[in-house]
RODREN-93639 format. One record per residue: residue number from 0; residue in three letters; x, y, z of N, C-alpha, C in turn. Coordinates in steps of 0.02 Angstrom, whole numbers. Atoms other than C-alpha are relative to their C-alpha. Layout:
     k     r      n.X      n.Y      n.Z     ca.X     ca.Y     ca.Z      c.X      c.Y      c.Z
   NUM   ALA        X        Y        Z        X        Y        Z        X        Y        Z
...
***
This chain:
     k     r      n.X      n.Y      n.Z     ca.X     ca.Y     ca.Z      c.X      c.Y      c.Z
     0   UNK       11      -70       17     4829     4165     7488       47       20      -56
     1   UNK      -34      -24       61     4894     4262     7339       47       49       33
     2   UNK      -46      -38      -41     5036     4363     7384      -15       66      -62
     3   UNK        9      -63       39     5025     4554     7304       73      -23      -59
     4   UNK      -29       13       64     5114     4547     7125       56       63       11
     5   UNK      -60      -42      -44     5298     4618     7147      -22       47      -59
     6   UNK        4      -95       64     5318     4805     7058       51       -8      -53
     7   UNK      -39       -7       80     5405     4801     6893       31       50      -46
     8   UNK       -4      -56       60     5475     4914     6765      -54      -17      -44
     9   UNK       37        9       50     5355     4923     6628       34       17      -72
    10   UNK      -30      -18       71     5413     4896     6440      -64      -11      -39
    11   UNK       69       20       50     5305     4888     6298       35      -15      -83
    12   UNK      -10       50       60     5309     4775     6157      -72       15      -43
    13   UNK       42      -18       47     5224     4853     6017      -34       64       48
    14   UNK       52      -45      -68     5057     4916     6115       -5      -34       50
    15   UNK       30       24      -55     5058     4781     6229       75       27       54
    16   UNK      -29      -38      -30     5130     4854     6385        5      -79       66
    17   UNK      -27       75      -20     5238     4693     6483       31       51       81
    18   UNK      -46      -35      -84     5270     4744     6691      -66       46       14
    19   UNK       43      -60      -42     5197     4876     6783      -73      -25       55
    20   UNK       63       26      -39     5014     4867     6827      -24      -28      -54
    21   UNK       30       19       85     4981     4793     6651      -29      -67       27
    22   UNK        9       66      -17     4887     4622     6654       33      -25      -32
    23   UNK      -43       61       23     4984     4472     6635        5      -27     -102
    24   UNK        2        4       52     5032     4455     6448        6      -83      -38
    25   UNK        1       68       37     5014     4292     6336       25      -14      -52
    26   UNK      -47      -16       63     5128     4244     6225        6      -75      -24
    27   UNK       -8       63       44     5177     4103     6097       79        1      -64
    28   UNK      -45      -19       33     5303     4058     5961      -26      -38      -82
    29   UNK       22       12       68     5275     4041     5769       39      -70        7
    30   UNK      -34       59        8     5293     3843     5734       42       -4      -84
    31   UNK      -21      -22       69     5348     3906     5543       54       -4      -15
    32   UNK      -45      -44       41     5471     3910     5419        5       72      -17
    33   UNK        4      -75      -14     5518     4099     5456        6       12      -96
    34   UNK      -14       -5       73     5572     4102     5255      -66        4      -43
    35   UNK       84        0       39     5382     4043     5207      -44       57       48
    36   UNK       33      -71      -34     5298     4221     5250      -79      -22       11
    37   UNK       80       33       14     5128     4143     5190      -26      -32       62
    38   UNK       13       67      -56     5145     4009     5321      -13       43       79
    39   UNK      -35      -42      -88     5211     4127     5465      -70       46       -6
    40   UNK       46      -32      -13     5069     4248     5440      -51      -37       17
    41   UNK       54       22      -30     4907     4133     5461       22      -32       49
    42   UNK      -19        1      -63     5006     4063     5603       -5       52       45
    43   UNK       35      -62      -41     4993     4243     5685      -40        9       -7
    44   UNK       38      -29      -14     4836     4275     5637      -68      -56       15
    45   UNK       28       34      -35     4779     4102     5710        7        6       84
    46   UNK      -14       26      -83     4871     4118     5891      -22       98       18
    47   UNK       49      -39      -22     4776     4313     5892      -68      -29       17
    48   UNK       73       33       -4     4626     4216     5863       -7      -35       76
    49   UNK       17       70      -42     4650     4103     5994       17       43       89
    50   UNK      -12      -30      -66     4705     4251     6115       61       16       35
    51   UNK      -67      -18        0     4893     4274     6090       11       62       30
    52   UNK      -25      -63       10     4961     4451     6130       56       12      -17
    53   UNK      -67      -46       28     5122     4450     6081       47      -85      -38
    54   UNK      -16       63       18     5230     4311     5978       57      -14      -21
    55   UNK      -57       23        4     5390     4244     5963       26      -22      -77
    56   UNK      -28       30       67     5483     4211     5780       58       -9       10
    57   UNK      -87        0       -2     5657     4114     5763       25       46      -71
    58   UNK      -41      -42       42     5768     4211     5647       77      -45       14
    59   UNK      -68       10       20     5924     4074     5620       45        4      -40
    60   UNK      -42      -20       25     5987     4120     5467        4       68      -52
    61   UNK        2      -39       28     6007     4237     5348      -67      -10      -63
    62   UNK       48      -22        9     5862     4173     5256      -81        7       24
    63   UNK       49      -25      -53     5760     4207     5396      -15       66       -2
    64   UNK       18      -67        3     5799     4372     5409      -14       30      -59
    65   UNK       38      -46       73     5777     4442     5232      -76      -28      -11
    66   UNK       82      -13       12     5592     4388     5252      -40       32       41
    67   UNK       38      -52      -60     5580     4500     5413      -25       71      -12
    68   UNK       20      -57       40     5537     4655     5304      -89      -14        0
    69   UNK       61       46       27     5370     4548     5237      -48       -2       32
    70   UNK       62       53      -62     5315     4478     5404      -16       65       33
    71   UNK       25      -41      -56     5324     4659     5501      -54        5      -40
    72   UNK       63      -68       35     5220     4744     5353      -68      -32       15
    73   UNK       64       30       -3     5082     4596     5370      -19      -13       61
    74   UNK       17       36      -55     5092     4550     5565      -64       42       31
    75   UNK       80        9      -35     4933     4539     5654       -2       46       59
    76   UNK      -23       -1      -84     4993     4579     5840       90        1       -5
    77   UNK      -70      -28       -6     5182     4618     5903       29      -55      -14
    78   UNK      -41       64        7     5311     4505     5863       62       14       34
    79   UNK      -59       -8      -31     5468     4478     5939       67      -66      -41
    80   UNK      -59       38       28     5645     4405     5865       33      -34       31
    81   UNK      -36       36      -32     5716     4246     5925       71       -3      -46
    82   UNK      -77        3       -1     5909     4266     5929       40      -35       27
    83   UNK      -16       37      -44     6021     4139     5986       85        8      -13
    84   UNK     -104       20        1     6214     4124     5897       23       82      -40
    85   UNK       -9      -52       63     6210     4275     5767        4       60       20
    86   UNK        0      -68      -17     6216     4445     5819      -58       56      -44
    87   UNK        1      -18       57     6195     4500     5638      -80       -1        0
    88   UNK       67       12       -5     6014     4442     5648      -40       28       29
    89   UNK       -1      -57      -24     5997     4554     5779      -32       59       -8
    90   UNK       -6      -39       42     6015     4686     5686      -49        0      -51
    91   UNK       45       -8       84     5913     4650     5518      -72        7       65
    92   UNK       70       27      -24     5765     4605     5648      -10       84       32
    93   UNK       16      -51      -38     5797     4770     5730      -28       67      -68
    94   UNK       16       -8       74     5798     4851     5538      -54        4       -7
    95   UNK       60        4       44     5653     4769     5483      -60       41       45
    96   UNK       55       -9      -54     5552     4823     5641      -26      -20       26
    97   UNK       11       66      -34     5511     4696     5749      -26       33       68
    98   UNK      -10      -26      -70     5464     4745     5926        7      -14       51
    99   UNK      -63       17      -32     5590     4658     6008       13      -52      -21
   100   UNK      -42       49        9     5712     4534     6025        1      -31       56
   101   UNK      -13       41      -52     5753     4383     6127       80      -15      -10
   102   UNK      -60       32       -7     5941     4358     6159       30      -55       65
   103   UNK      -20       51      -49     6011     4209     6249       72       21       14
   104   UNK      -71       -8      -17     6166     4251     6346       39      -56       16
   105   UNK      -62       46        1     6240     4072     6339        4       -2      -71
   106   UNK       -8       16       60     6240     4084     6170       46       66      -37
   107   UNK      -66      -64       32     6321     4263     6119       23        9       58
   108   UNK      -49      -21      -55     6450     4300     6242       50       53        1
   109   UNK      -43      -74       14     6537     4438     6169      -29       71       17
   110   UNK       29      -66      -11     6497     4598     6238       -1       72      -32
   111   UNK      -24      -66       47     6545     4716     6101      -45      -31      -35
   112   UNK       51        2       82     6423     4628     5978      -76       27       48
   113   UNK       83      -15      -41     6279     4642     6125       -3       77      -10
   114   UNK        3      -73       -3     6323     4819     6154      -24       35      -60
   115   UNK       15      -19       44     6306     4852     5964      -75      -13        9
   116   UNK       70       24       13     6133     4774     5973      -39       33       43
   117   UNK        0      -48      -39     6106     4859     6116      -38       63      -14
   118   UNK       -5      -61       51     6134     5021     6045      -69       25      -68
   119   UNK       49      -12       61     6032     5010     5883      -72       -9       29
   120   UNK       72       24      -24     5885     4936     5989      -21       66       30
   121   UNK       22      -72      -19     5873     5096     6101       -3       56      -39
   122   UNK        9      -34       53     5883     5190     5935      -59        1        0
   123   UNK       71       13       18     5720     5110     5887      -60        0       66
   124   UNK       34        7      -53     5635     5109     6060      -14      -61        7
   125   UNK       28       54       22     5624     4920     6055       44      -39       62
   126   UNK       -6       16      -68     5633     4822     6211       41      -77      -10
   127   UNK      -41       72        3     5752     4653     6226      -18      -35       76
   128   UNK        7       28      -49     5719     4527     6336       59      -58        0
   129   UNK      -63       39      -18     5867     4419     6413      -30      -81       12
   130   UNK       23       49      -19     5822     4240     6389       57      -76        9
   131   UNK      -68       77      -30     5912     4108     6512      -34      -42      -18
   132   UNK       19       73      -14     5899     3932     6489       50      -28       18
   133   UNK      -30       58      -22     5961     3806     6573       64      -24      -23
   134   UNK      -37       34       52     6019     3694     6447       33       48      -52
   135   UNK      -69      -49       26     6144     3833     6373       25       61       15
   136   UNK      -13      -62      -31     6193     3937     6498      110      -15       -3
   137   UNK      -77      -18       -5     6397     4012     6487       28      -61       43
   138   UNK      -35       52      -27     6547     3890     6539      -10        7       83
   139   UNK      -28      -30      -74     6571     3892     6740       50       31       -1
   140   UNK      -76      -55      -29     6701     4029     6796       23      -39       42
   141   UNK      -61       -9      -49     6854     3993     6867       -5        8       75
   142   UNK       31      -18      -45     6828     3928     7039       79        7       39
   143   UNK      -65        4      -57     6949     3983     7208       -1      -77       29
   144   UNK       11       57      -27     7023     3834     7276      -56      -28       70
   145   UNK       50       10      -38     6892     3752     7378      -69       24       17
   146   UNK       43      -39       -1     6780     3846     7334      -65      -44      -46
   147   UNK       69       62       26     6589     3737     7286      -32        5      -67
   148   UNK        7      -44       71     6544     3736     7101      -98       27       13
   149   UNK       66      -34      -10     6389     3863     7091      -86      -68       -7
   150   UNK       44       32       36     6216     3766     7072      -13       25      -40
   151   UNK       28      -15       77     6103     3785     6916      -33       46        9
   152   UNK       35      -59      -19     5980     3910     6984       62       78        0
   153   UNK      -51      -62      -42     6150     4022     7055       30       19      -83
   154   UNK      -10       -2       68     6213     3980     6847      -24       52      -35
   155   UNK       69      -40       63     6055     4032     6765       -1       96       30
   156   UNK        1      -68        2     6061     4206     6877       60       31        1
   157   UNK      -63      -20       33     6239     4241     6844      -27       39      -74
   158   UNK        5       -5       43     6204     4227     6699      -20       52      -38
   159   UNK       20      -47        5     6057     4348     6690       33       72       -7
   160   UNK      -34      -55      -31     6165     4480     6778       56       18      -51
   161   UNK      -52      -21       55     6302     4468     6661      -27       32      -39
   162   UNK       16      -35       44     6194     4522     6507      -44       72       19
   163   UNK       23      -52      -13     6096     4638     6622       51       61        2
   164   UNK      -63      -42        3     6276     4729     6655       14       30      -56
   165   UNK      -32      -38       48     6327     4753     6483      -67       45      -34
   166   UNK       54      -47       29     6159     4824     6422        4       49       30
   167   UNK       -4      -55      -17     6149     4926     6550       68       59       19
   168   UNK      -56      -32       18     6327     4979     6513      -11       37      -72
   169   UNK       19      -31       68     6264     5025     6341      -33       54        0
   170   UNK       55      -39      -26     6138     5143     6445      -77      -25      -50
   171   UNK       63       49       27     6010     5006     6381      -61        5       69
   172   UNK       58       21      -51     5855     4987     6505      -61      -44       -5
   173   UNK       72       47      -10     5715     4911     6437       12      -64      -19
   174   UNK      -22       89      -12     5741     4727     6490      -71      -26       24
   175   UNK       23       38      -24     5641     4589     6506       28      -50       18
   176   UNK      -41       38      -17     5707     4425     6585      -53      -66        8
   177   UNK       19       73      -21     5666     4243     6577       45      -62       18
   178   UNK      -43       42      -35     5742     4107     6680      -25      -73       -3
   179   UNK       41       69       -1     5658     3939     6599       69      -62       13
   180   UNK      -19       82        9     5733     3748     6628      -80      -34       17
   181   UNK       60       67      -11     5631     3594     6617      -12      -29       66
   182   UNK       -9       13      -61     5666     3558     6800      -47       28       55
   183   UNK       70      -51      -34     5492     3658     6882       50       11       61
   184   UNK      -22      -28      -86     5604     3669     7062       71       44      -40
   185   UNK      -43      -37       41     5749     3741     6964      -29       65      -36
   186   UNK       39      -59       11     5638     3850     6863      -25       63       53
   187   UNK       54      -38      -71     5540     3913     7032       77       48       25
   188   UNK      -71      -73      -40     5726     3961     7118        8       32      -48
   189   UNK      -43      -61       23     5794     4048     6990      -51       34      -15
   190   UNK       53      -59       25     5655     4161     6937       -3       26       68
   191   UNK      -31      -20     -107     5669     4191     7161       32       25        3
   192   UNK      -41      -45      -17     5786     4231     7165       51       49      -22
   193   UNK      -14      -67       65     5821     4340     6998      -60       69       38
   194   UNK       63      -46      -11     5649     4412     7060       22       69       58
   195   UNK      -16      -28      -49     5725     4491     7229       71       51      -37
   196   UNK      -57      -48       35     5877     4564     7115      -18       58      -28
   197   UNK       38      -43       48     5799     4652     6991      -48       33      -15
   198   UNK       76      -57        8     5665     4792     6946      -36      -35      -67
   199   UNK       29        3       47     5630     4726     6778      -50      -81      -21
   200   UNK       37       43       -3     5508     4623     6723      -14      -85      -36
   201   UNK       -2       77        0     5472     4419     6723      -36      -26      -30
   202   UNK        3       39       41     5444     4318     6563       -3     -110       30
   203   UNK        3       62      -46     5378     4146     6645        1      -69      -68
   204   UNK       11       71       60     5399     3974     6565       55      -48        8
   205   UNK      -44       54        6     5453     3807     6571       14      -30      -58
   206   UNK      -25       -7       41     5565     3758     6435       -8      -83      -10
   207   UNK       10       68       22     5543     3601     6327      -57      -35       54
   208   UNK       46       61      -62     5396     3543     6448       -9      -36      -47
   209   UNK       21       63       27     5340     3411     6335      -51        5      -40
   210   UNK       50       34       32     5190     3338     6248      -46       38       56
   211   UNK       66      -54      -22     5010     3428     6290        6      -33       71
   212   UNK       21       19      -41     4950     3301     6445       50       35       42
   213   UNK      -49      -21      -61     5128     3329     6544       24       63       -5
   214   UNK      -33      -65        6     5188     3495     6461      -43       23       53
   215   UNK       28      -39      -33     5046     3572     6528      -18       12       69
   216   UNK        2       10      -79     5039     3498     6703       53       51       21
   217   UNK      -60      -18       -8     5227     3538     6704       -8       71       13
   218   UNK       -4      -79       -1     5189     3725     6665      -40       32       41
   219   UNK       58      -45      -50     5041     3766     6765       11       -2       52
   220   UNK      -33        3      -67     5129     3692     6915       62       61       13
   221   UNK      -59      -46        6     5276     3802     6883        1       71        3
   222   UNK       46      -82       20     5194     3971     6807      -47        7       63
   223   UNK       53       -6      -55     5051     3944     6931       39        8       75
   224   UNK      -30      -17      -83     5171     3940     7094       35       63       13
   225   UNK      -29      -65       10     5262     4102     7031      -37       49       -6
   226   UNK       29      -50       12     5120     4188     6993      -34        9       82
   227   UNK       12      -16      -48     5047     4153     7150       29       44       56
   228   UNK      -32      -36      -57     5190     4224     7256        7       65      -48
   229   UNK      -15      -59       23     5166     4379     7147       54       14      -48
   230   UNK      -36      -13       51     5307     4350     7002      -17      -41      -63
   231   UNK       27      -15       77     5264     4379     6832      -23       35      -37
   232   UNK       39      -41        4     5217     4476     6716      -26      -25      -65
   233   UNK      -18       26       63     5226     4392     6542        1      -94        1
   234   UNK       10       96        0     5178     4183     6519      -13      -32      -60
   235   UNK       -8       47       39     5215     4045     6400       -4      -63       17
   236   UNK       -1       73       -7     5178     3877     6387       43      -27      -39
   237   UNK      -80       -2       59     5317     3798     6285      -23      -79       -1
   238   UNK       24       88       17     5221     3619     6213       34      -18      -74
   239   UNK       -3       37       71     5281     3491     6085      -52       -8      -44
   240   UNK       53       17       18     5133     3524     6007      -27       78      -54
   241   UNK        3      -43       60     5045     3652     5871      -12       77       60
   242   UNK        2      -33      -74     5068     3822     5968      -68       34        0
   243   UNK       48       -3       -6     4906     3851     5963      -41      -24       44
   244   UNK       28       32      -32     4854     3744     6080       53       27       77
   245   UNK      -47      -39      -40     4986     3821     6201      -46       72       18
   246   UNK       42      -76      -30     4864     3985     6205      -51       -6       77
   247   UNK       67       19      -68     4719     3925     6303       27      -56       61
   248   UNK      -27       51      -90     4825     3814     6444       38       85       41
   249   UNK      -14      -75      -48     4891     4012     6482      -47       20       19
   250   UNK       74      -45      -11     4718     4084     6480       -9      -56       81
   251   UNK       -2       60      -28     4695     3914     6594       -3       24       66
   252   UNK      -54      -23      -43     4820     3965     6717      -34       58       26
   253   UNK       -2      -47      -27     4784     4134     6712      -90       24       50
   254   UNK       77        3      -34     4585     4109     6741        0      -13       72
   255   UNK       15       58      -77     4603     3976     6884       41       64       53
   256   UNK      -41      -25      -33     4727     4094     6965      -28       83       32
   257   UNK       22      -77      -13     4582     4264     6956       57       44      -17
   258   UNK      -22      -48       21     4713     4351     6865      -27       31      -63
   259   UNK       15      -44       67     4650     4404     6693      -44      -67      -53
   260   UNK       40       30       25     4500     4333     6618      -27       -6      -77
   261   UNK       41        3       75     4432     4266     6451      -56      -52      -29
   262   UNK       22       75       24     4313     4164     6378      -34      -19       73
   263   UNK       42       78      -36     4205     4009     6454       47      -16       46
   264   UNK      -34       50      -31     4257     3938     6610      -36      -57        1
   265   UNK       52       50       -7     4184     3769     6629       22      -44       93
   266   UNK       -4       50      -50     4145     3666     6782      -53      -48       -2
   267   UNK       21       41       36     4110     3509     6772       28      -58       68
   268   UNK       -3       38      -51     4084     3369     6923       42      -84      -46
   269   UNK      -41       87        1     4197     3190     6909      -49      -42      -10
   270   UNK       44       50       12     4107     3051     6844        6      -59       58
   271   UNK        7       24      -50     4046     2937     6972      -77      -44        1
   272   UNK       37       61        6     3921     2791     7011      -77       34      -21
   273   UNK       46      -34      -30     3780     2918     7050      -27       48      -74
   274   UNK        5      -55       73     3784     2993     6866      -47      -45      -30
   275   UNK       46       47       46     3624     2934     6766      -28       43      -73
   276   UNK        7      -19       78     3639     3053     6605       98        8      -28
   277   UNK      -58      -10       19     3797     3073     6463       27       47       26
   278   UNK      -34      -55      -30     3889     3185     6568       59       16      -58
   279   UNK      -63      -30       54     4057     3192     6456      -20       64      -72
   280   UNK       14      -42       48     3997     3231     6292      -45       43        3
   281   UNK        6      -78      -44     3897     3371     6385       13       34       -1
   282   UNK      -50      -34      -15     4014     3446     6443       58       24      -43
   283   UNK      -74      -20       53     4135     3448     6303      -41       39      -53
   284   UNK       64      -39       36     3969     3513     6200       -4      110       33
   285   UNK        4      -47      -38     3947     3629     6314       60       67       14
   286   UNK      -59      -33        6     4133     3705     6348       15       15      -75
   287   UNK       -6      -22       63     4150     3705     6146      -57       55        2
   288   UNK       58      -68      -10     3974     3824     6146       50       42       34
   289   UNK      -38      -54      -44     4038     3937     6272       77       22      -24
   290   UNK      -62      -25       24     4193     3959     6211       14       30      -49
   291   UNK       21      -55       61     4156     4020     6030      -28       54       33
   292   UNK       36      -57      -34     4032     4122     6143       24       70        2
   293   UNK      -45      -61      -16     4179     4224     6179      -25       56       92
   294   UNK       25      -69      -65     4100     4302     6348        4      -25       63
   295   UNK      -35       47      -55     4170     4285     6518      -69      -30       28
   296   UNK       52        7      -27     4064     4175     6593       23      -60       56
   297   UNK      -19       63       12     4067     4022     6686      -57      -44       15
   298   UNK       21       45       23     3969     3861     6659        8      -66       25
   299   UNK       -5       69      -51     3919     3714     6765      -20      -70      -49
   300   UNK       45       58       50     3871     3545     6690       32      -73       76
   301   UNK        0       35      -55     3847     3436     6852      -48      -76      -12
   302   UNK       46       60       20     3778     3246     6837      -47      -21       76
   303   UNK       49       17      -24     3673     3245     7000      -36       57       41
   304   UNK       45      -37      -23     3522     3327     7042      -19       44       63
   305   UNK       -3      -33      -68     3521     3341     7212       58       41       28
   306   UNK      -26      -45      -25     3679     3415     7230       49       25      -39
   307   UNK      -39      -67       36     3731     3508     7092        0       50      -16
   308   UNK        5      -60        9     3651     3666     7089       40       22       62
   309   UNK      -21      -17      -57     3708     3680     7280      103       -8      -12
   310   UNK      -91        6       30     3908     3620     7223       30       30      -50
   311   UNK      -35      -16       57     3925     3715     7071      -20       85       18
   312   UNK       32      -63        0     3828     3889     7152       32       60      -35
   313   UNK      -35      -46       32     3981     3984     7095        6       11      -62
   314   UNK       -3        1      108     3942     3969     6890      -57       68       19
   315   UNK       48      -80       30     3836     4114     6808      -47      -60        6
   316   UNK       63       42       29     3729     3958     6740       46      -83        4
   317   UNK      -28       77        4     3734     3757     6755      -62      -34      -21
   318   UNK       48       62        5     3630     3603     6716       26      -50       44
   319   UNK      -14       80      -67     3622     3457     6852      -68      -68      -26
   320   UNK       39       38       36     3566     3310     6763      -39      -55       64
   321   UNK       19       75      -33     3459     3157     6827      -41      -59      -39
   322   UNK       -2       41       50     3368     3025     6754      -70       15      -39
   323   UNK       48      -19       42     3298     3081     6602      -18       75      -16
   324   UNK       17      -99      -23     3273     3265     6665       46       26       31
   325   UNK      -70      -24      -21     3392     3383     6737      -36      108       12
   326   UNK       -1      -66      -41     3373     3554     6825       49       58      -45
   327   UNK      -40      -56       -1     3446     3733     6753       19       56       59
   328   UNK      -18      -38      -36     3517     3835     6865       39       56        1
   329   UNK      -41      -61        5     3581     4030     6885       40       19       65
   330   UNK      -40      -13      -84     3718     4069     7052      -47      -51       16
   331   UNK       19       72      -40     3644     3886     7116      -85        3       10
   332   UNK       88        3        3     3450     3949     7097      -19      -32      -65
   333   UNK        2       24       40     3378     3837     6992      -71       36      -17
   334   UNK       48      -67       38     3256     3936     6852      -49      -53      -22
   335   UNK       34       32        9     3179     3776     6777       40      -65      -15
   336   UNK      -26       92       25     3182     3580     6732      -46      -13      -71
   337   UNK        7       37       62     3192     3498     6555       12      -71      -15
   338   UNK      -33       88        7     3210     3320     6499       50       19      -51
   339   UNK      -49       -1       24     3352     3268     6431       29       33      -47
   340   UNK        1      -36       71     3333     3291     6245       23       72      -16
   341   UNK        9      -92        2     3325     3493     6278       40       37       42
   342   UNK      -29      -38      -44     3459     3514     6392       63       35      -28
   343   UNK      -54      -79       56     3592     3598     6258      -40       57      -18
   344   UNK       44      -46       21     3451     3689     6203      -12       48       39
   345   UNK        3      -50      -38     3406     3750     6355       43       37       38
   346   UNK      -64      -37      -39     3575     3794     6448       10       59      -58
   347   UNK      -26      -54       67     3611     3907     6253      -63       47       22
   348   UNK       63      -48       10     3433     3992     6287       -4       55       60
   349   UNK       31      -49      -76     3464     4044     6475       73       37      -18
   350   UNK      -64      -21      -16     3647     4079     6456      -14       78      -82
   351   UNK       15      -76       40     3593     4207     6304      -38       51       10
   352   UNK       25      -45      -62     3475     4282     6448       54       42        9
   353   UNK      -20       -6      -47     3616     4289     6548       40       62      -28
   354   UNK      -34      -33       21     3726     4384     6404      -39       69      -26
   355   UNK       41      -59       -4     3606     4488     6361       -6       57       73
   356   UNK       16      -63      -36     3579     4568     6519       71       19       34
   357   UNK      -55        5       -4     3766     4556     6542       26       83      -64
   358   UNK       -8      -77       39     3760     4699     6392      -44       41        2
   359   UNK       27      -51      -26     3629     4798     6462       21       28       66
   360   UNK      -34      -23      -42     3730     4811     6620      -28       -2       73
   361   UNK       45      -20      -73     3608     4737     6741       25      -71       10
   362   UNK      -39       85      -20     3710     4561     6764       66        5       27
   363   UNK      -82       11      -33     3858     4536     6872       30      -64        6
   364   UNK      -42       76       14     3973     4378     6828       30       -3       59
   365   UNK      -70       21      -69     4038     4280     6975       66       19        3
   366   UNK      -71      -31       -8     4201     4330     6928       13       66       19
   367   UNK       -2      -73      -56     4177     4482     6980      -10       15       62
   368   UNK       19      -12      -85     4126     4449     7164       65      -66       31
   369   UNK      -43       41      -27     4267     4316     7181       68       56       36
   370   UNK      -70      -38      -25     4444     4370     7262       24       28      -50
   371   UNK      -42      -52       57     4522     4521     7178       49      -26      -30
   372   UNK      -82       26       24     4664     4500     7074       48       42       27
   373   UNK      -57      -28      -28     4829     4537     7117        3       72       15
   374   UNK        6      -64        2     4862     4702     7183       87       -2      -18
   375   UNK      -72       -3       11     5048     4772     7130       36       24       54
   376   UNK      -28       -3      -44     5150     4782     7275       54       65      -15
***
């Protein structure tokens, strides 16, 4: 069972509004030379395309930031300023107009430069989010004798707490907080038990997951077990890979999970002895269609006859192949049979039925009769 989604502060980044009762936000980070503006813009106005809402830019040096003027006037969707050693950067990002920042608190440790940053940020109404990691969180404190050195989870929310303190010594409030390592059981506690601390709201993501196949296992296991017990509000996939392809393993996540829907789902039965048409390239036919489609739907492509309208009943629309010919089917009623040749043809012909009466307002998508989404606790 889904556990109700904990209650949040709500901040808002740009227009998108991160916490509250808002749906779960999707985010990414420019793979760019921040300096090449050219570059950095069709990078944002590819990972909108692809279903971004909000997007991450580093800002390491100084000529990073003198091209943050450039990038607000042209950006697509909200951006946000990755900050890690500089303060100063901070600052120009807060300047140029950015709508927000990411500061890492193992990385600035001075609390008079935060406070400044602080400061100017609640000037601008512009929301900061506190981002732990792992791999560079503050030295260990000074332990009493005999006393056990903290684990990494107990680290990482120290940690948090520290920069939450001085902000809100600044009479700062609008925080967001993320608690990534590469470690998914590490990840899971500390976001636990930050989650039970704090009102403000949870930036999910595992850090350096890897290469597409394992990043994305890595993250959906991770993101997906937090979201289930109701924490999150805000999700990243964090792949060695073009971040573009990082968009749709969130959508992924957030589909499988009945929280916030987009696009084509596809289902699609395991290949097996009993299969006597191309099932694959089908299916990958098929999920490409639907997916330009743009319209929630979802989409069966089953390889046997006898029992794939009955195994897949929960699609809007499917095909259940057999040999030579193959069955269409709407909620598991099958409407008619085509041979082979005609079965892209015909799944595009019913499923533009299906959208059609989907915009006259006399079609109801399975996803709408499945389990609610989260309620906010």
């Amino acid at each position: 069972m889904m556990s109700p989604r904990r209650k949040s502060k709500p901040v808002f980044v740009g227009d998108v509004q991160v916490g509250g009762d808002a749906p779960i936000a999707v985010q990414s980070m420019c793979a760019t030379i921040t300096e090449n503006v050219d570059a950095a813009i069709a990078q944002l106005d590819q990972l909108k395309e692809a279903g971004c809402d909000i997007v991450r830019i580093a800002v390491p040096d100084r000529a990073a930031a003198d091209a943050l003027p450039e990038i607000v006037r042209r950006k697509p969707l909200p951006i946000i300023a990755d900050i890690h050693f500089d303060y100063r950067w901070a600052l120009a990002a807060i300047d140029a107009g950015f709508d927000g920042l990411r500061l890492n608190p193992g990385n600035i440790r001075d609390a008079e430069k935060v406070t400044l940053v602080a400061k100017k940020a609640k000037e601008r109404g512009m929301p900061i989010r506190i981002g732990v990691n792992a791999g560079s969180l503050p030295p260990i404190r000074a332990l009493a004798d005999g006393e056990m050195p903290p684990s990494l989870p107990d680290r990482m929310v120290e940690a948090a707490l520290w920069e939450i303190k001085v902000l809100n010594e600044a009479d700062f409030d609008d925080i967001k907080i993320s608690m990534k390592a590469f470690d998914v059981p590490t990840m899971v506690e500390a976001y636990r038990r930050l989650a039970a601390m704090v009102p403000y709201p949870l930036h999910l993501g595992v850090t350096e997951a890897g290469t597409p196949r394992a990043g994305s296992v890595r993250s959906a296991i991770g993101i997906g077990i937090l979201l289930s017990e109701g924490i999150g509000d805000t999700i990243r996939v964090s792949l060695a890979a073009d971040p573009i392809e990082e968009v749709p393993i969130c959508w992924d996540i957030l589909n499988t999970l009945n929280l916030r829907k987009r696009g084509a789902t596809l289902v699609a039965c395991p290949t097996c002895g009993r299969i006597e048409i191309e099932l694959i390239p089908l299916a990958n036919k098929v999920e490409e269609h639907f997916t330009k489609r743009g319209r929630i739907l979802t989409v069966a492509v089953m390889g046997c006859v006898v029992n794939g309208p009955g195994e897949a009943k929960m699609a809007d629309l499917g095909i259940a192949g057999g040999k030579g010919r193959g069955v269409i089917f709407r909620k598991g009623e099958i409407v008619k049979t085509v041979d082979e040749p005609d079965f892209m043809s015909a799944l595009i012909e019913e499923g533009e039925k299906i959208i059609a009466e989907m915009d006259a307002g006399t079609y109801t998508p399975v996803n709408e009769t499945l389990i609610p989404l989260m309620e906010v606790k």
